[in-house]
Backbone as JSON Lines, residues from 0, in Angstrom:
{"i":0,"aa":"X","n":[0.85,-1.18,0.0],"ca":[0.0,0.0,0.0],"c":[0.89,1.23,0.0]}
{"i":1,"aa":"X","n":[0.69,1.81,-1.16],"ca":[1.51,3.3,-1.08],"c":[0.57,4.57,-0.92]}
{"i":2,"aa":"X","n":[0.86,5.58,-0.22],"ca":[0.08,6.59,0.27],"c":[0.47,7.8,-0.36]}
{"i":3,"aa":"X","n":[0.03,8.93,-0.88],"ca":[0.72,9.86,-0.98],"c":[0.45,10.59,-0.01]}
{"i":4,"aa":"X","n":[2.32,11.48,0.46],"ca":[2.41,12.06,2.02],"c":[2.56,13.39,1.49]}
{"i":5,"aa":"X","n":[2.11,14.29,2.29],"ca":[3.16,15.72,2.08],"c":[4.08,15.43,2.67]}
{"i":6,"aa":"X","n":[5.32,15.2,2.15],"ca":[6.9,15.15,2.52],"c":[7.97,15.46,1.42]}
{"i":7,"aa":"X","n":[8.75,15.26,1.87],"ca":[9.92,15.53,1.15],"c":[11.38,15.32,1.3]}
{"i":8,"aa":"X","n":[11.75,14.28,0.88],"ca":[13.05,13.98,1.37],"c":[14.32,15.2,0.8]}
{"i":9,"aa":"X","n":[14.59,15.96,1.75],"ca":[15.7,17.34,2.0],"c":[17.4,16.62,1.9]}
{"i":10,"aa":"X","n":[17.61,15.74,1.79],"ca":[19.0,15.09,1.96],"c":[18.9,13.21,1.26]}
{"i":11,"aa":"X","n":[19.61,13.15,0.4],"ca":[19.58,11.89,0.53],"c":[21.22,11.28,0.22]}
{"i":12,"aa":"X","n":[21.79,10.32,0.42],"ca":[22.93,9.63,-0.01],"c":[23.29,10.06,-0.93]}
{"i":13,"aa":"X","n":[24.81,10.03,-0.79],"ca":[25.83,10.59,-2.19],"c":[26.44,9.22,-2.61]}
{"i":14,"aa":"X","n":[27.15,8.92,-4.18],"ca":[28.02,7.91,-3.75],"c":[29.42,8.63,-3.64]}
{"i":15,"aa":"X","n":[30.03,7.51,-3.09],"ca":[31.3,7.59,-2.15],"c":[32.48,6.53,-2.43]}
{"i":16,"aa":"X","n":[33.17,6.9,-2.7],"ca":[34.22,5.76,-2.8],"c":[35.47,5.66,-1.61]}
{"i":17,"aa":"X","n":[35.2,4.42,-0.99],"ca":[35.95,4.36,0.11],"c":[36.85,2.8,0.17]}
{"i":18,"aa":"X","n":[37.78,2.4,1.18],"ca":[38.92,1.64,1.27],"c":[38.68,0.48,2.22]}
{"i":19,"aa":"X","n":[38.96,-0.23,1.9],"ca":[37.93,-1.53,2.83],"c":[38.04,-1.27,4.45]}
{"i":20,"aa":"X","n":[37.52,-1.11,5.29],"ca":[37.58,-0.6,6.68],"c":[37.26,0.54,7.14]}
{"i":21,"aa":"X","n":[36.92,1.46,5.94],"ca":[36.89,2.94,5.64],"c":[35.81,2.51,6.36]}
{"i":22,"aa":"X","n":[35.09,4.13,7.76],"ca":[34.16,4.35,8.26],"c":[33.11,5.29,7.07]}
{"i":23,"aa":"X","n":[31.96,4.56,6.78],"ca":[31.34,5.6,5.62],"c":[30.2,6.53,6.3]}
{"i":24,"aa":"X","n":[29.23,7.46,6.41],"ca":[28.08,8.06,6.63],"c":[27.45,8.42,5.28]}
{"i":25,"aa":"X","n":[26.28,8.03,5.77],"ca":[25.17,7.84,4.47],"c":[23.99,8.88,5.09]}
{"i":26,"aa":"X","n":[24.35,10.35,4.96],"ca":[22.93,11.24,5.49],"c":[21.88,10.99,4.45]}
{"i":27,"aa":"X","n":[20.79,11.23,5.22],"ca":[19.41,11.02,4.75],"c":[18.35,12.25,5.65]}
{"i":28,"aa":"X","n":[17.86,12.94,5.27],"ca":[17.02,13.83,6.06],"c":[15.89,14.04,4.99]}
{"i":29,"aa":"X","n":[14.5,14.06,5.96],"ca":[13.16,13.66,5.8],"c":[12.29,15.03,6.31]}
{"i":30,"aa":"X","n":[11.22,16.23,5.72],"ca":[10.75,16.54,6.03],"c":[9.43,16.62,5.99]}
{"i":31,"aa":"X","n":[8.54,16.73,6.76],"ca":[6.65,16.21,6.46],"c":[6.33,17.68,7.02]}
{"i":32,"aa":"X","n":[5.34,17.85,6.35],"ca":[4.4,18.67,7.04],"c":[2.77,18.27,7.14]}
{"i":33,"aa":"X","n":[2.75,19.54,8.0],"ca":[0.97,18.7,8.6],"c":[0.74,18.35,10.16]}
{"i":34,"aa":"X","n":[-0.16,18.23,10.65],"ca":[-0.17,17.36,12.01],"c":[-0.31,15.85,11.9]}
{"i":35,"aa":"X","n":[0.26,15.26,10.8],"ca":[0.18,14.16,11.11],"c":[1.8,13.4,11.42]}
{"i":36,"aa":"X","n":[1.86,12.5,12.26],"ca":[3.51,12.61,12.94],"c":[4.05,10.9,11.8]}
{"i":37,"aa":"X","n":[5.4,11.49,11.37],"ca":[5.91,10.54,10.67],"c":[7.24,10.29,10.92]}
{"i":38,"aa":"X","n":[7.51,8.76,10.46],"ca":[8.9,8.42,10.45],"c":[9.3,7.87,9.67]}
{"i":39,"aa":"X","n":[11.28,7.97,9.22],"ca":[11.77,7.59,8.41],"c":[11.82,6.03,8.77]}
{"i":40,"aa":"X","n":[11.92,5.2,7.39],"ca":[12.41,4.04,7.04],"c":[13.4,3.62,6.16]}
{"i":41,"aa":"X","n":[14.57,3.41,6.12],"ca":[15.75,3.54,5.49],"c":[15.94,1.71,5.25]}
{"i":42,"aa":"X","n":[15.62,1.34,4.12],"ca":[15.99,-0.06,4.14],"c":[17.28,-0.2,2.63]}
{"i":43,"aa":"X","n":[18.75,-0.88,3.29],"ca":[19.45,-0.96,2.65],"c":[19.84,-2.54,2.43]}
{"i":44,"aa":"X","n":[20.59,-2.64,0.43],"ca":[20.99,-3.69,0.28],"c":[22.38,-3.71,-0.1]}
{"i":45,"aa":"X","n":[23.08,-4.56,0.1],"ca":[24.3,-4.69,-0.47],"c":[25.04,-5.45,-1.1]}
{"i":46,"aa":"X","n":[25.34,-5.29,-2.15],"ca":[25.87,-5.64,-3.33],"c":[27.67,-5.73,-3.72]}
{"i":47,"aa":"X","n":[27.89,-6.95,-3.87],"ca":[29.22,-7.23,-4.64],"c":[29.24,-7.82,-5.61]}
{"i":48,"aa":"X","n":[29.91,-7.35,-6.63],"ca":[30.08,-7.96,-7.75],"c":[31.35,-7.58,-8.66]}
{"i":49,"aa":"X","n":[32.68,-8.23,-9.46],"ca":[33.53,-7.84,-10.0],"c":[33.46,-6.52,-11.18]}
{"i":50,"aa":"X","n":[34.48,-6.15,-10.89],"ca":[34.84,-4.86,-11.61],"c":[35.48,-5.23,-12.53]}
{"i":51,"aa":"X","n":[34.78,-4.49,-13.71],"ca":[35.48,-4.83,-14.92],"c":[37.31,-5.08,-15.07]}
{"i":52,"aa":"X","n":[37.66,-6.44,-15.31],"ca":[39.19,-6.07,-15.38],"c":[39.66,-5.36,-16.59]}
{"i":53,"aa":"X","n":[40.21,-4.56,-16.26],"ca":[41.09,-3.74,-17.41],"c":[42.82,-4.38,-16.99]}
{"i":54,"aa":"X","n":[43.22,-4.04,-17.79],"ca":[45.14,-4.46,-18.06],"c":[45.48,-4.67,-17.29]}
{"i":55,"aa":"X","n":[45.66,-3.42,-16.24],"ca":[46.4,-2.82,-15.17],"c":[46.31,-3.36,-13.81]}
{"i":56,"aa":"X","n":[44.81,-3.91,-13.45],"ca":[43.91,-5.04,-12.82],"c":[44.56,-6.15,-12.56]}
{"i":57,"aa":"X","n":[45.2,-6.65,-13.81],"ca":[45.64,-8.29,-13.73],"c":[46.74,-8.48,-13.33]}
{"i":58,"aa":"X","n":[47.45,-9.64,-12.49],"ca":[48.45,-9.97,-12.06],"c":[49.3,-10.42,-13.34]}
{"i":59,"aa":"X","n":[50.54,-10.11,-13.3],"ca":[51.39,-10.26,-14.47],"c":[51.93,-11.46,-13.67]}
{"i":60,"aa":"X","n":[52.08,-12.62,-14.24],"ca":[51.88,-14.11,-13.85],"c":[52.85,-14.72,-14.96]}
{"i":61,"aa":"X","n":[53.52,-15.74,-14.69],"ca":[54.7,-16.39,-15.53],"c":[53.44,-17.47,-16.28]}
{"i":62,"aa":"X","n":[54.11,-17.96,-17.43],"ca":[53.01,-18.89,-18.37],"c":[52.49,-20.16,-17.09]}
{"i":63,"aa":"X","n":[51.73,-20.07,-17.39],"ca":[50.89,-21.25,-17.04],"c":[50.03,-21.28,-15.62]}
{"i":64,"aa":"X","n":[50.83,-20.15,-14.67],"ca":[50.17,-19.44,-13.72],"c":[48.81,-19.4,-13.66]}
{"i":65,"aa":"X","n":[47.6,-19.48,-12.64],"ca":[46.48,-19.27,-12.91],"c":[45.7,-17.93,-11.89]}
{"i":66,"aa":"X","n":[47.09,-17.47,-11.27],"ca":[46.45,-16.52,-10.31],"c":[46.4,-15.11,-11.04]}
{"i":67,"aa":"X","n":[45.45,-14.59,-10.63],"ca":[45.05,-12.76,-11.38],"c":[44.47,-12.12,-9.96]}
{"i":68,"aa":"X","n":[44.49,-10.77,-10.27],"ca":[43.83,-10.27,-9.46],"c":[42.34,-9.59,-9.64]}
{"i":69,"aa":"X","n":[41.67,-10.03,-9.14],"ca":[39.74,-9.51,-9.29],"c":[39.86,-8.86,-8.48]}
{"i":70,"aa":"X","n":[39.21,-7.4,-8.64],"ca":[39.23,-6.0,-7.83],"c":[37.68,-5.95,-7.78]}
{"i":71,"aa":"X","n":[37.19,-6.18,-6.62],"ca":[35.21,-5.95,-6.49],"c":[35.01,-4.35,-6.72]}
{"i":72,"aa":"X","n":[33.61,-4.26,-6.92],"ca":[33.01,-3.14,-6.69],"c":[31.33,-3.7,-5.51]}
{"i":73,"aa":"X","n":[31.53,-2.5,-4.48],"ca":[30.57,-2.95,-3.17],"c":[29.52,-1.69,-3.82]}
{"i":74,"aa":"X","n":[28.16,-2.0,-3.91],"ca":[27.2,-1.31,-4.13],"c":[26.41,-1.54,-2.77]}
{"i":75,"aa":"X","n":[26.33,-0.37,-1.96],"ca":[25.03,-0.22,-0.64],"c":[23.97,0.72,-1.25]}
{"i":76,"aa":"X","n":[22.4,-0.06,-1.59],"ca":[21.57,0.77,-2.53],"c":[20.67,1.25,-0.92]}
{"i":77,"aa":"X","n":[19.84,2.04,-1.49],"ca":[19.03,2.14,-0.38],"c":[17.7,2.85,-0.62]}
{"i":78,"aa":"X","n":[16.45,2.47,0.05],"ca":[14.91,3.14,-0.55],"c":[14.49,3.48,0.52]}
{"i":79,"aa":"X","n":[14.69,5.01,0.6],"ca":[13.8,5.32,1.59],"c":[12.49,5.76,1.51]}
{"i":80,"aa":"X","n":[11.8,4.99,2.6],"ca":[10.51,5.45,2.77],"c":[9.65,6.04,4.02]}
{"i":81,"aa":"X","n":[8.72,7.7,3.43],"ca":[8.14,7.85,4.8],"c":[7.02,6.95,5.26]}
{"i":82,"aa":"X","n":[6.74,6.66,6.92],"ca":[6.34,5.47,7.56],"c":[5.17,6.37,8.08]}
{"i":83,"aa":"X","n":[3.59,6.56,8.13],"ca":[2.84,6.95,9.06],"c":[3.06,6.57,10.2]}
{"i":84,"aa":"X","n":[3.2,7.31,11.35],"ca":[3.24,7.11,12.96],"c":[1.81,7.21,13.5]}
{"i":85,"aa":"X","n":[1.0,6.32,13.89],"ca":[-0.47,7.3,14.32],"c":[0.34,7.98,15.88]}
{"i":86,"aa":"X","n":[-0.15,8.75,16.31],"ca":[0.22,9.23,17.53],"c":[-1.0,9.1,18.57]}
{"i":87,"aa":"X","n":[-0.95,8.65,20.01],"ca":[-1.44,8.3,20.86],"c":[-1.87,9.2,21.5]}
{"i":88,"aa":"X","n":[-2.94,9.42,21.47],"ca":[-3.79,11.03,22.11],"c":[-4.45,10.6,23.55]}
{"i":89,"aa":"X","n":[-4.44,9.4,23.77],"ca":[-5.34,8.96,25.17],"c":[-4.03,8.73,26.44]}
């Protein structure tokens, strides 16, 4: 069920290229208006899959060798969605 909200997502994820261990931040900022009270839902997936080898990529290996080097690329996608909150008046 999709609703249409008055909102507006004010910030969302950049991409970023970072180093394996690298600490990343992924801002996201959400604004609604109205009296009706809402919250963010940030659901992320993540993705590996090889990076194209080019030349420079490959291990230069004596004949018959079978080792190369595969360099990944990490994809973190993400869909955010605003969440109705009912709010508790009693």
């Amino acid at each position: 069920l999709c609703l249409p909200l008055p909102a507006t997502f004010t910030e969302v994820p950049k991409d970023v290229t970072v180093r394996e261990g690298d600490d990343i931040e992924m801002p996201c900022a959400f604004r609604a208006s109205g009296s009706t009270s809402y919250s963010l839902e940030i659901q992320w997936w993540y993705f590996k899959e090889p990076a194209r080898e080019l030349a420079h990529e490959l291990a230069i290996s004596v004949p018959g060798s079978r080792s190369k080097v595969i360099q990944y690329r990490t994809y973190l996608c993400y869909r955010p969605t605003p969440v109705y909150v009912p709010v508790n008046t009693a």
